[in-house]
C-alpha positions in Angstrom: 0.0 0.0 0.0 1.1 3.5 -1.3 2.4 6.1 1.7 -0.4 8.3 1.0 -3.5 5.8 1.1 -2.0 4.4 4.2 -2.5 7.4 6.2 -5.8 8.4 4.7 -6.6 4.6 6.0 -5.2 5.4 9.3 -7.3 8.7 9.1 -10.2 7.2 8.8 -10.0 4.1 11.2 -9.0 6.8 13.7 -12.2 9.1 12.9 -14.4 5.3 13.4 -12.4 4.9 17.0 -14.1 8.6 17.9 -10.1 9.9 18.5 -8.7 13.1 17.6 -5.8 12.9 15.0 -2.7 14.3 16.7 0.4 15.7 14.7 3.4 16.5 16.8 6.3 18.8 15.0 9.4 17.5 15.8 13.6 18.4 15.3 15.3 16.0 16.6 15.4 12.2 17.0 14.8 12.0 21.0 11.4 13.9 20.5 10.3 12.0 17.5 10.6 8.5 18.9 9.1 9.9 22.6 5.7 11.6 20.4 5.4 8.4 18.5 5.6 6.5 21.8 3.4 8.6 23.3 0.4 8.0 20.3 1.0 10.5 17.9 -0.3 9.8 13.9 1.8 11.4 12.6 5.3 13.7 12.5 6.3 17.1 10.8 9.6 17.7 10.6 10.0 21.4 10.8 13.1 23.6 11.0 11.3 25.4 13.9 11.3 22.0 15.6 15.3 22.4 15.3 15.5 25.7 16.8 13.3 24.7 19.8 15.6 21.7 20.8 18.0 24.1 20.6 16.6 26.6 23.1 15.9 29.2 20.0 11.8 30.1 20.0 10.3 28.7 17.2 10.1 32.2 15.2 14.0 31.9 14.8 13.3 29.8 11.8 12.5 32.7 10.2 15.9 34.3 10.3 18.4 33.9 8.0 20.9 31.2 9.9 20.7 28.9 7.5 18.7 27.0 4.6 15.8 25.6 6.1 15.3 22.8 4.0 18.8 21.8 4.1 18.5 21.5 8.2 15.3 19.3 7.3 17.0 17.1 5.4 19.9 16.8 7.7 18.4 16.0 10.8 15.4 14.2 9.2 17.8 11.4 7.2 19.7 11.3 10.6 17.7 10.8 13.6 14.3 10.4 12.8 13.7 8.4 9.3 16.0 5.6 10.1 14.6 4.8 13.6 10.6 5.4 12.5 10.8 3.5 9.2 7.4 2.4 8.9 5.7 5.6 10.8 4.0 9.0 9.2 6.6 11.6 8.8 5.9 14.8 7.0 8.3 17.1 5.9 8.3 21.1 6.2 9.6 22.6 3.2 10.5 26.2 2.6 8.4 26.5 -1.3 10.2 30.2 -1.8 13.3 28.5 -1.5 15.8 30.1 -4.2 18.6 27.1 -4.8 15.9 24.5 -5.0 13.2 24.3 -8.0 9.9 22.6 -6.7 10.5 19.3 -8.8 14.0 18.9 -6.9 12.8 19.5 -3.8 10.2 16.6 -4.3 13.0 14.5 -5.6 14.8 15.0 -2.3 11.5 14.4 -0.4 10.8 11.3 -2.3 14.5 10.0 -2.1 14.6 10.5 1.5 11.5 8.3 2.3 9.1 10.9 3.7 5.5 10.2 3.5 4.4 13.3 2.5 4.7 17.7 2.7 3.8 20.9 4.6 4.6 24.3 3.5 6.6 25.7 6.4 8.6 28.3 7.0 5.3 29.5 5.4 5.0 33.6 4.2 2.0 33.2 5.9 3.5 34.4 9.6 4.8 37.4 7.4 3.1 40.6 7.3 3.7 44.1 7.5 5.4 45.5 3.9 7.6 43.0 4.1 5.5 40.5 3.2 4.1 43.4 0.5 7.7 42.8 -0.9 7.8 39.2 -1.4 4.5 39.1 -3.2 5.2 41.6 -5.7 8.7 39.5 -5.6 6.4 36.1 -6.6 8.0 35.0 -3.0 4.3 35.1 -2.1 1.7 31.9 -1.0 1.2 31.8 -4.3 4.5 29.4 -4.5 3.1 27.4 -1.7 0.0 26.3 -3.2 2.3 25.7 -6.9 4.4 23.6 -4.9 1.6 21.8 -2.7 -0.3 20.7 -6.3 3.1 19.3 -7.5 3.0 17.1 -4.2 0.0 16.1 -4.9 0.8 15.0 -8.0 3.7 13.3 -7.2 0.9 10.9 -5.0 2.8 12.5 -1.4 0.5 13.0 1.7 0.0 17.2 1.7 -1.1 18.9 5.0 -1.2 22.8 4.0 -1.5 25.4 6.6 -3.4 28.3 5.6 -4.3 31.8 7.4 -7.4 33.3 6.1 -10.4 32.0 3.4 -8.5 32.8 0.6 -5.6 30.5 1.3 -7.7 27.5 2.4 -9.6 28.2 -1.0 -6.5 28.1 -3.3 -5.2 24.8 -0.7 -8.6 23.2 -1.4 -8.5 23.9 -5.2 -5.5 21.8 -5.9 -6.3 19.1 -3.7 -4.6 18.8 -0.2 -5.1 16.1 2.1 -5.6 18.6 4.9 -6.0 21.7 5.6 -4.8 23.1 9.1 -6.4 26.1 9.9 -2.5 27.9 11.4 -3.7 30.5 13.8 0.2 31.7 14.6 3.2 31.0 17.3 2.3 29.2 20.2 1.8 30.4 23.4 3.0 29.5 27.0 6.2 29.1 28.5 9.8 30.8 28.8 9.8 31.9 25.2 7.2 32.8 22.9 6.0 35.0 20.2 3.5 37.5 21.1 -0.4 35.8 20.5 -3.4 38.5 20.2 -6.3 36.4 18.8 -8.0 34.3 21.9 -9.7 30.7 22.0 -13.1 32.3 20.3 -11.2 34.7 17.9 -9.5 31.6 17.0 -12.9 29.8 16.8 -14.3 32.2 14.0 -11.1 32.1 12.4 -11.5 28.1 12.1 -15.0 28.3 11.1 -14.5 30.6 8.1 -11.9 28.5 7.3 -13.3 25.4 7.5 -16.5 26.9 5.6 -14.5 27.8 2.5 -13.1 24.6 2.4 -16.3 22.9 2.2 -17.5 25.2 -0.4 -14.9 23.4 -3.3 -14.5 20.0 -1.6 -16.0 18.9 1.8 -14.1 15.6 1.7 -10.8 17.6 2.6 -9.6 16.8 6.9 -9.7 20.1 8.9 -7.2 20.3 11.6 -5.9 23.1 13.8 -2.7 24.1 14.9 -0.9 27.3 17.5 -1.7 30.3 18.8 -3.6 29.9 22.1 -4.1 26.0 22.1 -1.7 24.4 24.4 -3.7 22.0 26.9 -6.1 19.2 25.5 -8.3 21.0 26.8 -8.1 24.0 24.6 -8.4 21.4 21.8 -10.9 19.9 23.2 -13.0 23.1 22.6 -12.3 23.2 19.0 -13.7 19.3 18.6 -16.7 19.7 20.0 -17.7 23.0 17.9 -15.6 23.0 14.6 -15.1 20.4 11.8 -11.9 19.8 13.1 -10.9 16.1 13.1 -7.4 16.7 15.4 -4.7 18.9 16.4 -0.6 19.6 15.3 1.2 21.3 17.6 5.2 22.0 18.2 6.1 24.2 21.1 2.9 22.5 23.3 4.3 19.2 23.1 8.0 20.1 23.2 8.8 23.9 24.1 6.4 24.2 27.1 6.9 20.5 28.8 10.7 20.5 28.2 10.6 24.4 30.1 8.5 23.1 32.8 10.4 19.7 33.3 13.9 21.3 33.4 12.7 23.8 35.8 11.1 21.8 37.9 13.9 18.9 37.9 16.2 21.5 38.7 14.7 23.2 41.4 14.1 19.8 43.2 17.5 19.0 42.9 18.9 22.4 44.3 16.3 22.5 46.9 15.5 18.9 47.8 17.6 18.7 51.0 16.2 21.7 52.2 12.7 21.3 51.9 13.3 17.7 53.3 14.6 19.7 56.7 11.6 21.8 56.7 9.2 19.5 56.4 10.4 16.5 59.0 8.8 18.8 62.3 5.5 18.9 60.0 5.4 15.1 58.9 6.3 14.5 62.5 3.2 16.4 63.9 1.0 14.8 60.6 2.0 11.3 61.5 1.1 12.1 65.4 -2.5 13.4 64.4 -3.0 10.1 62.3 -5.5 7.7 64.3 -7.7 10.3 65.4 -9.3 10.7 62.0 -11.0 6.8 62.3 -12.7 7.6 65.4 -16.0 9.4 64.7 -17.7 11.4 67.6 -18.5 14.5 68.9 -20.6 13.8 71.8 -19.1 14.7 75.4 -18.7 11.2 76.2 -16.6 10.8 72.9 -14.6 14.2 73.2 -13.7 13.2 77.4 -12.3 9.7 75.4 -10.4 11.8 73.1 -8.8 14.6 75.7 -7.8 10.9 77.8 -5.7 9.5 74.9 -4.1 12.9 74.6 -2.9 13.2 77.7 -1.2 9.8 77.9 -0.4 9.0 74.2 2.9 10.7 74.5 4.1 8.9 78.4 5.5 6.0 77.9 3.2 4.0 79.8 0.8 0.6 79.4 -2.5 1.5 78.7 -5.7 -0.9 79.2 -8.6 -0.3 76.6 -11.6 -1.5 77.9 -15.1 -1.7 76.3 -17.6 -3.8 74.5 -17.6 -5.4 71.4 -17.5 -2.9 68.1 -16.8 -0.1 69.9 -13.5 0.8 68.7 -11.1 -0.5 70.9 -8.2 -1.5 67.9 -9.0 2.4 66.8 -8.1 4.1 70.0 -5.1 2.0 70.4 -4.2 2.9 66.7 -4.0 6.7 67.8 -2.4 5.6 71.0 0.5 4.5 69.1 0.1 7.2 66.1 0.4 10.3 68.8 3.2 8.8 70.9 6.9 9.0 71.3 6.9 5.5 69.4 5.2 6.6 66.3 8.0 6.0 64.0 8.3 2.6 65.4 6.2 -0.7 64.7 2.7 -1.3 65.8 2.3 -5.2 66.5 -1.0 -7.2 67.0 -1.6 -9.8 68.5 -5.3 -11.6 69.1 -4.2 -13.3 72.4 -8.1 -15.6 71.9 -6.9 -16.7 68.7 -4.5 -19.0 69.1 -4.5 -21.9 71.8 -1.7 -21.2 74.6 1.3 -23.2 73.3 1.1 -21.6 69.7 0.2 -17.8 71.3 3.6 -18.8 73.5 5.6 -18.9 70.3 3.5 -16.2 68.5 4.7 -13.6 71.8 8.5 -15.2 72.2 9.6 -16.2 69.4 11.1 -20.0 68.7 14.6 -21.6 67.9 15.0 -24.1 65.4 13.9 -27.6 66.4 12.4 -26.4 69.9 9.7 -28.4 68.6 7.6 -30.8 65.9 7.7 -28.4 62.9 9.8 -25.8 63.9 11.9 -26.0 61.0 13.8 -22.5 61.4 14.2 -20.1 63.6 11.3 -17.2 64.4 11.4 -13.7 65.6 8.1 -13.6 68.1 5.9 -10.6 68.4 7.8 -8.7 71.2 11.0 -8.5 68.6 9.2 -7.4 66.0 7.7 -4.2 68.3 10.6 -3.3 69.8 11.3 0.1 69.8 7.3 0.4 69.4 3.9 -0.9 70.4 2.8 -4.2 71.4 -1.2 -4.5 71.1 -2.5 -7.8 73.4 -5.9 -7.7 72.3 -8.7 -10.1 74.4 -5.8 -10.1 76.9 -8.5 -11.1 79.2 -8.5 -14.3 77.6 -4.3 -15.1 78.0 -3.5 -18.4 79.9 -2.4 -18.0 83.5 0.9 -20.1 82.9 1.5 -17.4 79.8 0.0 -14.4 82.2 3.7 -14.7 84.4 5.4 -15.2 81.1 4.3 -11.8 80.2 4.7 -10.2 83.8 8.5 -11.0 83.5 8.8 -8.8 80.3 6.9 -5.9 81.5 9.1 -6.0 84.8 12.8 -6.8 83.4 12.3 -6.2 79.5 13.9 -9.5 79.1 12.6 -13.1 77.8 14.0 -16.1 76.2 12.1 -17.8 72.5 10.8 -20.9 73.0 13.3 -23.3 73.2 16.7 -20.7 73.7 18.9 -20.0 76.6 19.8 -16.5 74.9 17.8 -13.9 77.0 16.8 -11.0 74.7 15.8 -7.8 76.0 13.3 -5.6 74.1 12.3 -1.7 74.6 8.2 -2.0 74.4 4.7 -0.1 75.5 2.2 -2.6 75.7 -1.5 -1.7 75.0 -4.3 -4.2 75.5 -7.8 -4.4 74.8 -10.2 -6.2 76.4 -14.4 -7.0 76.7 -13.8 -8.7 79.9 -14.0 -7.2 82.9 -10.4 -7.8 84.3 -11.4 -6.8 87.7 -14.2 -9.4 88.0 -11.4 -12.2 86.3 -9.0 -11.2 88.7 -11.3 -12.1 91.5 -12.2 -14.8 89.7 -8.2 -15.9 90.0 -8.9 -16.2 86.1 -6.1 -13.4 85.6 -3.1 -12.4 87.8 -3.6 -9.4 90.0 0.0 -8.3 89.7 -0.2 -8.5 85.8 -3.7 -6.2 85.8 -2.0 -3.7 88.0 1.1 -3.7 85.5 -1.2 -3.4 82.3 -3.7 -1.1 83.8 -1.4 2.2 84.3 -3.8 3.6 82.7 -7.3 2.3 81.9 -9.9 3.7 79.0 -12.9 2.7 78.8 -15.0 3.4 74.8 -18.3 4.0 75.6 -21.2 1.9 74.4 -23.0 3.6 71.3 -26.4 3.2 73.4 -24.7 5.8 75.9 -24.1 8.2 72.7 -26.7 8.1 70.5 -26.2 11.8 69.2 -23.2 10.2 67.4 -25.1 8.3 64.9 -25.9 10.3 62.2 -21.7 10.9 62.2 -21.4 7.4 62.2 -23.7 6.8 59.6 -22.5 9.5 57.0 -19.0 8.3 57.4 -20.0 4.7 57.0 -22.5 5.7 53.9 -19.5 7.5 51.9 -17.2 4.6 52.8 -19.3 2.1 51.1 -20.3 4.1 48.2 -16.2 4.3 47.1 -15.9 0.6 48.4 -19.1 -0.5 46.1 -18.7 2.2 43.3 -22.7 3.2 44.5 -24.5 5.5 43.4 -24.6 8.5 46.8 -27.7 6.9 49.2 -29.2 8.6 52.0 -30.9 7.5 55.2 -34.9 8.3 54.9 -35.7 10.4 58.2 -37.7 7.7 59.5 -34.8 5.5 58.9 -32.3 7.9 60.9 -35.0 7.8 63.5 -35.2 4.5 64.4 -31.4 3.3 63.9 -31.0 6.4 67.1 -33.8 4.5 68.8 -32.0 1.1 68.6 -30.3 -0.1 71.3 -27.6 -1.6 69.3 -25.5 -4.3 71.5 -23.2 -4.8 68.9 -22.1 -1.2 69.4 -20.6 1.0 66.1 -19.4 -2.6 64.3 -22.9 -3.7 64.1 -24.3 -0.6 62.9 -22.1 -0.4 59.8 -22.7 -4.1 59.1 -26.7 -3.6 58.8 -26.0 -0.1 56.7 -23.2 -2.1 54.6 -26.1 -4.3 54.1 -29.0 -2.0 53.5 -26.6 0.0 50.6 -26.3 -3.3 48.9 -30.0 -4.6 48.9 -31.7 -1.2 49.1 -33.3 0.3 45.7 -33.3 4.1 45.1 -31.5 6.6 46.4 -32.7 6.5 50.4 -32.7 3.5 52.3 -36.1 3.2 54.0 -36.8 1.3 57.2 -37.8 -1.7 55.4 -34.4 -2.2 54.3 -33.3 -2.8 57.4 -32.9 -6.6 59.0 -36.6 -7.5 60.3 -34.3 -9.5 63.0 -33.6 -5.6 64.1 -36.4 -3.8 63.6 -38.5 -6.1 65.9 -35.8 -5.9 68.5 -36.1 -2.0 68.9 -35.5 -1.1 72.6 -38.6 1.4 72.5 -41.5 -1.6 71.2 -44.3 -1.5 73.5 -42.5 0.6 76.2 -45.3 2.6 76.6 -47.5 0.3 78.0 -44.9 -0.4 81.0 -45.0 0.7 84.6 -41.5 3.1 85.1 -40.4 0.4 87.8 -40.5 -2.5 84.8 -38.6 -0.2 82.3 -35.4 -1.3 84.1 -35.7 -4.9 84.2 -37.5 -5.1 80.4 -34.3 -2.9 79.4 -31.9 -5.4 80.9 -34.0 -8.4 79.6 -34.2 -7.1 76.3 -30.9 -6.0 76.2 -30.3 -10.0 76.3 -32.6 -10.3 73.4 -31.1 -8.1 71.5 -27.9 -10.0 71.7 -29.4 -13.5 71.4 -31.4 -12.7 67.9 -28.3 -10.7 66.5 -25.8 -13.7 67.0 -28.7 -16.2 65.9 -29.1 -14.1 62.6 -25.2 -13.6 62.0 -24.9 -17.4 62.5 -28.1 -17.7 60.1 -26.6 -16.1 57.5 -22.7 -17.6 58.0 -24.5 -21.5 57.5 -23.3 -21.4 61.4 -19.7 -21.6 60.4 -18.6 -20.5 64.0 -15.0 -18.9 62.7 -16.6 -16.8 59.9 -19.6 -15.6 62.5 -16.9 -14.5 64.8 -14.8 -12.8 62.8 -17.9 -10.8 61.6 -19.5 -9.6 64.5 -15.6 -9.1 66.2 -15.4 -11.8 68.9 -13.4 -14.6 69.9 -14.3 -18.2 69.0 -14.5 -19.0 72.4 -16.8 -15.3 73.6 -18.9 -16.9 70.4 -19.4 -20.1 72.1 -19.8 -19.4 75.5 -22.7 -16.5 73.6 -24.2 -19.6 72.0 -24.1 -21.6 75.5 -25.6 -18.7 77.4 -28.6 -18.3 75.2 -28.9 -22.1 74.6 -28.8 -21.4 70.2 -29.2 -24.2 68.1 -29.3 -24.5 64.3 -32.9 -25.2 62.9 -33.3 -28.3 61.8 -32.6 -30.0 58.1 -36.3 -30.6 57.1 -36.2 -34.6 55.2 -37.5 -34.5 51.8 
């Protein structure tokens, strides 16, 4: 296939994509293999393009350095033909040019492998009596459009850039390919020629254009190139309200990013080190503020929780977060750690009710290889891995006794042996732990070591039921509502007021965890844009701590609170477990408990599956 018909074909199959055909001007190798890499159709190489990889502004190809189409040539047969063999390149050629006749400058073009021509330099930047001059010289456009038929006729690919109606009438009349409506030197960066028509003058200008074209041969392309368009958005403009099927551009692609780039490089490299001394205090005091952003709350209760953790986050001493299930007990010791002296350091986990108490020995300590069956290779233990930072002991209340003195030991002397060593390794750790037991009532229980609570509860904060802060809610609610919608990729839904009303009614015993579970679950399944109280669980909604209070004496309102408090619990286990097939693991993990809270739950309540019914 023929050079010219290829790009018409490429044209065209571009046009049925619905993408704009983009022409980059190029001088020099590196820029022509980056714009083809980066998706342009095509290349023209222009002398201009020469003079702005060398710093020069594009209008320096109108001076007399040199012979423009001589420097085509050059750097055209050089860096960019033999590296882009099978790719669109257009050359720029000076028609007025005295040492060349038109047929040997197509000779040259045709020789070099070039797909096809653009008038440039082009008179048509000229004005003023000098341009009067060349004219009555027959320097004029005139020579252009000559020398733009003879391309065609020679079967090259012709992209003419024209000024005004006339031009793009005499372009149009001899049968270009395109015609690129040329509205002047770009503008934008370090060095430009001066640009007085705007985006709409420039919009008129194209529509004239464009109109006179149609009038002797609609079929021709219409493209746009200079003046004010520099972003894709600028060009963007012209597509949606010319005829325009793409843009050409030089200086936009290569002037303006290469300025900006350079500057910008440079100035990170000169001031890099300084700006990374400035900003360590701030990304110290950003880091310390981190934490506080999870919890949601503005209620007193919720703002005395938030004034405790600020007055002990930065002491180095072991904290006890107490509370229920769901209430955010892994979130306040997140900004525990976050706002200490530690907060550069690691923050460790460990769920002390996961594991039974030989494998939770080797999860704290550590092990040495062969201390026993399977303990193929030594393993740092969680107190190793935190030193320096935080330990978090979560359901500490649920730690082995044996393991309990274990513990004490570190806390005391900062020392401690792996499984299976004699080596004793000391560590430099704050130990927070989180509990829903109540360690007091364990410890006179003797189901957890007096001397150890005393050690672990320096400090003791308790996070408040969401029964006790009800005000919070709608926080709660909006924050969960926007998470989901991102998470889901959801249209924006809204709680109907009757909705809000009752979910600040509810007594919710699974605290702030179970209220984003039933709104997780009421974004999904909900139609519209509000979720209505229907969408809610019927398990819940018949569970609500105000049904058929008003018919109570005030001396039954405590005991039916506290009995239905128990209620509450029992249906909202026996509905998780519906739904998880009563796969105990998976039901614990999502309502947030231990295996072993689940099944003493299940116990207490005396739950049992339903049974299979025999077909």
């Amino acid at each position: 296939m023929k050079k010219r018909e290829a790009i018409e074909k490429m044209i065209k199959n571009s046009l049925k994509m619905n993408k704009p055909l983009i022409g980059v001007a190029v001088g020099s190798g590196l820029f022509a293999k980056q714009a083809i890499k980066g998706g342009a159709d095509f290349l023209l190489a222009l002398s201009a393009g020469r003079f702005r990889s060398a710093g020069i502004p594009s209008i320096g190809c109108m001076m007399p350095f040199g012979n423009s189409n001589d420097m085509v040539f050059d750097f055209s047969d050089r860096e960019i033909l033999p590296r882009l063999k099978d790719k669109a390149v257009i050359c720029g050629i000076c028609a007025t040019d005295p040492n060349y006749t038109h047929e040997e400058l197509l000779q040259k073009v045709l020789r070099s492998g070039f797909s096809g021509v653009n008038n440039f330099p082009t008179i048509g930047l000229i004005d003023g009596q000098f341009r009067e001059w060349l004219e009555e010289s027959g320097l004029g456009y005139q020579q252009e459009v000559d020398f733009m038929q003879k391309a065609v006729e020679a079967n090259l690919f012709t992209i003419a850039f024209v000024f005004n109606e006339e031009q793009a009438r005499a372009m149009a009349k001899v049968g270009v390919d395109v015609i690129c409506a040329h509205f002047g030197w770009t503008r934008g960066g370090e060095k430009a020629g001066k640009v007085f028509s705007t985006i709409n003058e420039c919009l008129e200008m194209a529509e004239l254009i464009f109109t006179a074209v149609d009038q002797i041969n609609a079929k021709i392309f219409k493209m746009i190139y200079g003046g004010p368009i520099n972003t894709p958005e600028d060009a963007y403009f012209f597509y949606k309200n010319t005829q325009t099927i793409g843009y050409i551009g030089g200086s936009s692609f290569e002037r303006i990013p290469t300025e900006l780039a350079i500057l910008e490089t440079t100035d990170k490299f000169k001031n890099y080190y300084k700006l990374k001394q400035e900003n360590k205090h701030l990304k110290k005091e950003l880091l310390k503020k981190r934490g506080f952003d999870e919890i949601v709350g503005q209620s007193l209760l919720m703002q005395n929780m938030y004034e405790l953790i600020n007055k002990v986050a930065d002491k180095d001493v072991n904290v006890l977060v107490q509370g229920e299930s769901g209430t955010g007990k892994e979130l306040v010791v997140k900004a525990l750690h976050s706002n200490s002296k530690r907060y550069l350091g690691p923050l460790i986990k460990v769920n002390c009710a996961a594991l039974p108490p030989n494998l939770l020995e080797s999860e704290l300590f550590g092990h040495e290889k062969g201390a026993f069956t399977g303990a193929d290779k030594r393993r740092l233990g969680k107190f190793e891995l935190a030193n320096h930072g935080t330990l978090f002991l979560d359901e500490i209340g649920e730690m082995d006794l044996d393991l309990q003195a274990k513990v004490l030991r570190i806390i005391q002397q900062r020392e401690f042996e792996r499984v299976g060593g004699e080596k004793t390794i000391f560590v430099d750790v704050r130990i927070v732990c989180a509990t829903n037991v109540d360690l007091k009532e364990a410890v006179e229980k003797n189901l957890f070591r007096e001397d150890l609570y005393y050690r672990l509860n320096v400090v003791d904060i308790n996070t408040p039921p969401l029964r006790n802060h009800p005000e919070d809610i709608p926080l709660l609610c909006n924050r969960f509502l926007e998470e989901f919608k991102i998470k889901y990729q959801l249209e924006e839904k809204r709680l109907a007021p009757e909705t809000m009303a009752f979910l600040m009614e509810y007594a919710w015993p699974g605290n702030v965890r179970q209220l984003k579970h039933i709104l997780e679950r009421a974004v999904i399944l909900s139609d519209g844009d509000y979720i209505r109280r229907d969408d809610i669980p019927i398990g819940i909604l018949a569970a609500s701590k105000n049904q058929d209070m008003g018919l109570l004496s005030e001396r039954e309102v405590p005991r039916i609170l506290a009995t239905s408090k128990s209620q509450l619990e029992s249906n909202y286990i026996s509905e998780i477990l519906k739904e998880c097939h009563w796969n105990r693991t998976e039901t614990a993990k999502k309502i947030g408990i231990s295996r072993r809270t689940l099944y003493n739950k299940i116990a207490k309540y005396e739950l049992e599956p339903e049974p299979k019914t025999l077909v």
